[in-house]
C-alpha positions as CSV (number, residue, x, y, z in Angstrom):
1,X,41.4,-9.7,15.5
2,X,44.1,-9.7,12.8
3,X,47.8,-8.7,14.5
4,X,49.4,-5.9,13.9
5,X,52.2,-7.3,12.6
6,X,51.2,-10.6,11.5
7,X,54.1,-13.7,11.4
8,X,55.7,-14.1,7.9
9,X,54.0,-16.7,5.9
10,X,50.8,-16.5,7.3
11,X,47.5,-16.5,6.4
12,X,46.9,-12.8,8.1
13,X,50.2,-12.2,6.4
14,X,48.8,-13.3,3.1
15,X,46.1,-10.7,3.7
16,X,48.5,-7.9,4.4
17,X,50.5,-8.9,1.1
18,X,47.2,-8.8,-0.5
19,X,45.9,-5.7,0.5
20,X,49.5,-3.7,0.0
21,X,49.4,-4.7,-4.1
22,X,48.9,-3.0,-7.0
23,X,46.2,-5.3,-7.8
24,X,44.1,-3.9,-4.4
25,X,44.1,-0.7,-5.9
26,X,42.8,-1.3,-8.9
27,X,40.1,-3.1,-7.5
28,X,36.3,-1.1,-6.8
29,X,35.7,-0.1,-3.8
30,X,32.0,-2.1,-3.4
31,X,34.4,-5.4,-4.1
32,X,37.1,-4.3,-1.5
33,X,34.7,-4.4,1.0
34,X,33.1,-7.7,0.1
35,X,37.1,-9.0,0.2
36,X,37.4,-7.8,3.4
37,X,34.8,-9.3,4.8
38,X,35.7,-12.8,3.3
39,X,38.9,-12.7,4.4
40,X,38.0,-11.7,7.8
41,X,35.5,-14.6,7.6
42,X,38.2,-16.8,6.9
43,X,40.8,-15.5,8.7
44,X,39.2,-15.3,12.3
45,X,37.1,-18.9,12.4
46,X,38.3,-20.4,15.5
47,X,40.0,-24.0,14.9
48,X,40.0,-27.0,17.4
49,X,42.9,-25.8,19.0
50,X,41.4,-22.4,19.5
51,X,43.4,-20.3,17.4
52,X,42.7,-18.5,14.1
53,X,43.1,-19.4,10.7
54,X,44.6,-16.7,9.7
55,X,47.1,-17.3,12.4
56,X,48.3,-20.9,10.6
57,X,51.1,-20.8,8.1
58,X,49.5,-21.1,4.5
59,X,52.8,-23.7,3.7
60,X,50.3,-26.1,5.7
61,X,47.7,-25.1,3.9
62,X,45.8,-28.6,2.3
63,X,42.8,-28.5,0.1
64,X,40.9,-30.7,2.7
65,X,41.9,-28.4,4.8
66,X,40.1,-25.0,3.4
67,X,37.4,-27.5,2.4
68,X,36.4,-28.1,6.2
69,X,36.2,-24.5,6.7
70,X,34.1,-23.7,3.9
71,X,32.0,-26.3,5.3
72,X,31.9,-24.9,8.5
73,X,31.1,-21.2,7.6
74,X,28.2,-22.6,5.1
75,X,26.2,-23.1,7.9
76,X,25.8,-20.8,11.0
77,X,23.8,-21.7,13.9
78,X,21.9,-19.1,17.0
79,X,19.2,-19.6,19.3
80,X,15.7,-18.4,18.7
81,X,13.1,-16.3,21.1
82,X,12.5,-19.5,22.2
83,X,16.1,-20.9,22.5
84,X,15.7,-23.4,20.8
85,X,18.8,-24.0,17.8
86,X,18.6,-23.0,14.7
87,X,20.5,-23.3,11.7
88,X,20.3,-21.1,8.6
89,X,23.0,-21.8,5.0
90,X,24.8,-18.5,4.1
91,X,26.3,-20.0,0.9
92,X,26.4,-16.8,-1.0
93,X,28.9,-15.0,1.9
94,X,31.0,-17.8,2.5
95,X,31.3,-18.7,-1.6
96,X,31.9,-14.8,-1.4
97,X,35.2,-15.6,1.1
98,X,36.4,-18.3,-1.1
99,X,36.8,-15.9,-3.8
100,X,38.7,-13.6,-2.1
101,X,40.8,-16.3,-0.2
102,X,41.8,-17.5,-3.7
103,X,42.2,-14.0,-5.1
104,X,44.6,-13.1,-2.6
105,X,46.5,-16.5,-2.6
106,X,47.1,-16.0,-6.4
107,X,48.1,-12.4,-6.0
108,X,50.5,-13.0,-3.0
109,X,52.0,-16.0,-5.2
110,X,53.4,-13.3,-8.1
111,X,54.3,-10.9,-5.2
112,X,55.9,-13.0,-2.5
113,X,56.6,-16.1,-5.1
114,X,59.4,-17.4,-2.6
115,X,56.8,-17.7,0.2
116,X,53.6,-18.5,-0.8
117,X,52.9,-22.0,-2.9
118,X,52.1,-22.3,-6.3
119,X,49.3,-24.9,-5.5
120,X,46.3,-22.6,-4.4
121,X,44.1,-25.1,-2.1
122,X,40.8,-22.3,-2.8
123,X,40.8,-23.1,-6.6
124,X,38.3,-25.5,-8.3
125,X,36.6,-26.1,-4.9
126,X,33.7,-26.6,-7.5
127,X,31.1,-23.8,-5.2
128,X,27.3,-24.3,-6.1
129,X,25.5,-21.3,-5.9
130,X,22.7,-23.2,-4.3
131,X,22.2,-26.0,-1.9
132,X,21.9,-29.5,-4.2
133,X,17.5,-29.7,-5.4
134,X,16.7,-25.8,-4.1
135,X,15.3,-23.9,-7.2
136,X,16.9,-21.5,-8.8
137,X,16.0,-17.9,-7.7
138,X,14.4,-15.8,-10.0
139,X,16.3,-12.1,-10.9
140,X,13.5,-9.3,-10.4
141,X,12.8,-8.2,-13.9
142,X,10.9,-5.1,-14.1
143,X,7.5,-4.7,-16.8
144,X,7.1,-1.7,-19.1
145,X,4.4,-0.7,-17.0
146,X,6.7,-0.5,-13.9
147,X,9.5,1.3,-15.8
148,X,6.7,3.9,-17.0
149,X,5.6,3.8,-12.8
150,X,9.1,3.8,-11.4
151,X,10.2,7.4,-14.1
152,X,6.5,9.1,-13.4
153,X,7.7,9.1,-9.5
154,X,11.3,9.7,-10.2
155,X,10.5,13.0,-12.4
156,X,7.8,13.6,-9.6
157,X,10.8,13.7,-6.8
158,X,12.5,15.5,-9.4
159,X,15.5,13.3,-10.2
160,X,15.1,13.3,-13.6
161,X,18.2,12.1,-14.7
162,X,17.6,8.9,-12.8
163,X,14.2,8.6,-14.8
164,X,16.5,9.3,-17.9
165,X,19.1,6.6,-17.2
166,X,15.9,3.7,-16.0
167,X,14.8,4.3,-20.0
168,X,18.7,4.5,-20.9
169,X,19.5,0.7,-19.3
170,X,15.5,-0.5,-21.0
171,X,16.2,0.4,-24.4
172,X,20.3,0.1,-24.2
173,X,20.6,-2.9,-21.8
174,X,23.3,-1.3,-20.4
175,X,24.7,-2.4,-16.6
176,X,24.1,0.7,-14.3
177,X,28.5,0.8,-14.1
178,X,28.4,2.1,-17.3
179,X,25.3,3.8,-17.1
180,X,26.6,6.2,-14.4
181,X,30.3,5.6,-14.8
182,X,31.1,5.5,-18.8
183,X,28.8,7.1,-20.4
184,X,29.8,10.8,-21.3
185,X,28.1,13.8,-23.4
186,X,31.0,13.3,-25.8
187,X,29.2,9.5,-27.1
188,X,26.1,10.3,-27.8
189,X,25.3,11.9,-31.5
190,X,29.1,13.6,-31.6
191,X,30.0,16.0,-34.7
192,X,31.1,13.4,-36.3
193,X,28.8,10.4,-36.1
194,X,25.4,12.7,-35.2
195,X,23.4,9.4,-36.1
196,X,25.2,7.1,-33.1
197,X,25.6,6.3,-29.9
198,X,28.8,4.7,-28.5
199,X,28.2,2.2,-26.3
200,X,31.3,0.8,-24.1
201,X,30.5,-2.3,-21.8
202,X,32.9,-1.7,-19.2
203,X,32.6,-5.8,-18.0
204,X,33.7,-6.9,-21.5
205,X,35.8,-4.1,-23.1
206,X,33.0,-4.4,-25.9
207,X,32.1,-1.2,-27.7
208,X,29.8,-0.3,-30.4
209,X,28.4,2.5,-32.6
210,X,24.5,1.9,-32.1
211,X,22.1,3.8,-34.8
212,X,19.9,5.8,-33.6
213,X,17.8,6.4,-36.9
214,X,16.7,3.6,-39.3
215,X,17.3,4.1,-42.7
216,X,14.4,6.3,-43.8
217,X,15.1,8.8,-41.0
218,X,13.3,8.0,-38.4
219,X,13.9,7.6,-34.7
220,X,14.3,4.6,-33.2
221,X,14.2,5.5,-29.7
222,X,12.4,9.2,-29.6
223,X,11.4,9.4,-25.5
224,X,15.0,8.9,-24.8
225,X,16.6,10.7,-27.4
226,X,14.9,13.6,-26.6
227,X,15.2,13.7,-22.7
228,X,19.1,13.4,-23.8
229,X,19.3,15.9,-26.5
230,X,17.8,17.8,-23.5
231,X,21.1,16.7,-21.3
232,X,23.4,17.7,-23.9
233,X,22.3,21.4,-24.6
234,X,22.8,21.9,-21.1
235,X,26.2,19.9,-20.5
236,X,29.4,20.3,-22.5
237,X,31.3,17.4,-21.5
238,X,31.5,14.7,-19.1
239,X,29.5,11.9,-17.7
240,X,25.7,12.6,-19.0
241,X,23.6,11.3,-15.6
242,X,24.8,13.2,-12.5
243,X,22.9,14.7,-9.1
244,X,21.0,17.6,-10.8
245,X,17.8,17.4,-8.3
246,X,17.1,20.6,-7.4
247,X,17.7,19.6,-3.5
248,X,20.8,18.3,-3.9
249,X,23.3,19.2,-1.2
250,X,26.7,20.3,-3.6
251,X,26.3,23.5,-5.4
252,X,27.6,21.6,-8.6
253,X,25.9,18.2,-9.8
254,X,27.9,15.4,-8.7
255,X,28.1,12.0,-10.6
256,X,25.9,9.4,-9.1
257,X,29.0,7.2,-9.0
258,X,32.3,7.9,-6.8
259,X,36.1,8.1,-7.5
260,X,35.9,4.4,-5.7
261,X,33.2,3.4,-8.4
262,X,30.7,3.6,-5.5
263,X,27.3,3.2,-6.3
264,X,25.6,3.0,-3.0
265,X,23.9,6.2,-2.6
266,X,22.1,5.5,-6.5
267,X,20.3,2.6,-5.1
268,X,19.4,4.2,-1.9
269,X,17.8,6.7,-4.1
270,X,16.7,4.1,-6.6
271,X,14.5,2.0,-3.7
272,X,13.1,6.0,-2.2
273,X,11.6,5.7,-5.9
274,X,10.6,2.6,-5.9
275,X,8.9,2.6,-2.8
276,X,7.5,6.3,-4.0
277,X,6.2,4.5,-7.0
278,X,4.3,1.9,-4.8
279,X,6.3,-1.1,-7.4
280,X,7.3,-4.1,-5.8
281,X,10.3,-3.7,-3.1
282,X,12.6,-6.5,-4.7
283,X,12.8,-4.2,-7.8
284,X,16.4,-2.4,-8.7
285,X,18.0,-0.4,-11.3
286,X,19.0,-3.3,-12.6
287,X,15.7,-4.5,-12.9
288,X,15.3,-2.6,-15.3
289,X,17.9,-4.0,-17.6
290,X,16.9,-7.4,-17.0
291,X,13.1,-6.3,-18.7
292,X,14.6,-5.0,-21.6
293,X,16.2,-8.4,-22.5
294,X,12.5,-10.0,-21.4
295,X,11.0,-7.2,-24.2
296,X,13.3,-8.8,-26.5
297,X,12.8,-12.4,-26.1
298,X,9.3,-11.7,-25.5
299,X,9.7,-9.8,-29.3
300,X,10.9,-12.8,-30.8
301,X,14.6,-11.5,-31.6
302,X,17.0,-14.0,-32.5
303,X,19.9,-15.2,-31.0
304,X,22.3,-13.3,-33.1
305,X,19.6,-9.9,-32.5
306,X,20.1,-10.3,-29.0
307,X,24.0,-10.9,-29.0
308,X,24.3,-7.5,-31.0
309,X,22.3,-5.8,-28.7
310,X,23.6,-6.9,-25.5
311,X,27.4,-7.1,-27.1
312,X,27.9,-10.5,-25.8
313,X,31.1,-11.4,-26.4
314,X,31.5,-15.0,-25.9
315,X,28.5,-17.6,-26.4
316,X,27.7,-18.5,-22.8
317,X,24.4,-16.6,-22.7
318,X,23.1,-16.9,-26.6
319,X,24.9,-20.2,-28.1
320,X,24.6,-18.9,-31.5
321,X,27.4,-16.2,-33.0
322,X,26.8,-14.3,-35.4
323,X,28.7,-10.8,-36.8
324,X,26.7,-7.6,-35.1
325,X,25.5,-5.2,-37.8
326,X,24.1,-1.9,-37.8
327,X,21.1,-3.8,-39.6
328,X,20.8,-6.0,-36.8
329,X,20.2,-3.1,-34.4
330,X,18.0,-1.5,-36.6
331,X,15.9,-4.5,-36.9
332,X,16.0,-5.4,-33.1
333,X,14.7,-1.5,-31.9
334,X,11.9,-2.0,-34.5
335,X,11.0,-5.7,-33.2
336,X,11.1,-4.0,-29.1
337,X,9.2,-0.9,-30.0
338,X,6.3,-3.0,-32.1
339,X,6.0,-5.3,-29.0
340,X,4.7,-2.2,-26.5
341,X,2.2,-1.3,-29.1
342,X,-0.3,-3.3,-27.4
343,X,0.5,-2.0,-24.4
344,X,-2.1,1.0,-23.3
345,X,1.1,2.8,-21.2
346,X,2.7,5.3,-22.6
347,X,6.4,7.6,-21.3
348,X,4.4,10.9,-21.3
């Protein structure tokens, strides 16, 4: 519905602005997507007067303005089997536009600074994440006993390296961007540091040097050391998880992830697993993650333990800063591994 060649000053213009930008580019593909369908949300919602949004000129542009939008594509309304009206909140999609309506407005201000206003009527529009008295949904967070389900079916539909890289994010609480996207064969027990594991957070810029023995020699994380000492006989460089089933289509293994930081096809084989594995269907790689830092609440780490294991930067998740040490990861691997002992599941 967007012109071809929308009018100067416009909110379709705005778009165009937008996605012509260096800033576009550097954005992942999975978030390009979701800004294009919140600015097409936006854009094409049919005003009084029956023409588009994106058709008015953004100098007109109030904050009460955007705000009746928003309130109008909270709610969307269809008929039933029955025909009878119903009316259903999508206030994750249209709190999804807003973000890229005021993304585009700010990056369209340092482009075209002459044309578009300073004032950006889509900032501090204070979005809720949930309807006012609705409950916070829960994340899935995956058990030990469905990590050890979910790796038995992967190894059993031979992708092993996904199996690898479920253990990876447990023990690691690494975000699957970095899991498939940052981590190379060159970080993990190099020439120089054979002991350590570099560990970049991609989301933060955070990166670390985490121990992998404890101070008499022993291993602190065994299974996964040794299905990755496995990787790196085999692998001289690059990233360490790629497509290395056995039925994969390319001749060569692929990396799970894209140029365009795509991820899409991992999860599709991610849920084949899950389902495989018979584990709940809500479940994701990410899961997975999220029951590692349940193992280490549930282990009685500390605030400061937990910061140095999960890198926080800032104190919006653990209030309590503290300096990470090589100690302090030590400690917290003991303190994860001596809460399973209880538990009658084992890797193998």
């Amino acid at each position: 519905m967007v012109p071809l060649s929308p009018a100067p000053g416009t909110f379709d213009w705005l778009v165009r602005v937008f996605k012509s930008h260096q800033k576009w580019n550097e954005i992942d593909h999975k978030t390009q997507r979701l800004y294009d369908q919140g600015l097409a949300l936006f854009a094409n919602y049919t005003l009084k007067d029956g023409s588009r949004a994106g058709s008015k000129q953004i100098s007109d542009f109030t904050k009460g303005f955007v705000d009746a939008i928003y309130a109008k594509l909270l709610v969307v309304e269809h008929k039933d089997a029955a025909g009878s009206l119903v009316r259903r909140e999508r206030r994750r999609f249209a709190n999804a536009a807003m973000t890229a309506c005021r993304r585009a407005w700010f990056v369209g201000q340092r482009a075209e600074e002459a044309r578009v206003p300073i004032t950006n009527p889509f900032s501090r529009m204070g979005l809720r994440t949930r309807a006012p008295g609705q409950p916070a949904q829960p994340r899935p967070t995956a058990t030990w006993d469905e990590l050890v389900a979910f790796r038995t079916a992967a190894k059993k539909l031979q992708y092993s390296s996904i199996a690898t890289a479920a253990l990876l994010t447990w023990e690691w609480l690494q975000r699957e961007e970095h899991v498939f996207g940052a981590f190379e064969i060159s970080h993990y027990r190099p020439k120089e540091r054979p002991g350590s594991v570099r560990i970049v957070h991609p989301k933060n810029g955070e990166e670390a040097w985490w121990p992998l023995f404890d101070e008499t020699g022993e291993a602190l994380f065994p299974e996964l050391m040794a299905e990755l000492d496995a990787i790196k006989q085999t692998r001289l460089s690059g990233l360490v998880f790629r497509r290395d089933h056995p039925h994969r289509k390319s001749p060569t293994p692929l990396p799970w992830i894209t140029d365009r930081k795509d991820l899409r096809y991992l999860r599709s084989v991610v849920k084949k697993i899950v389902v495989a594995a018979g584990l709940r269907n809500e479940l994701s790689f990410t899961s997975f993650r999220h029951g590692g830092f349940t193992e280490g609440a549930d282990s009685d780490l500390t605030d400061a333990e937990l910061r140095a294991a999960a890198r926080h930067r800032t104190a919006h998740q653990l209030p309590t800063y503290a300096k990470r040490t090589r100690k302090q990861l030590i400690v917290v691997s003991k303190k994860r591994r001596q809460q399973r002992t209880g538990t009658t599941t084992s890797l193998e």
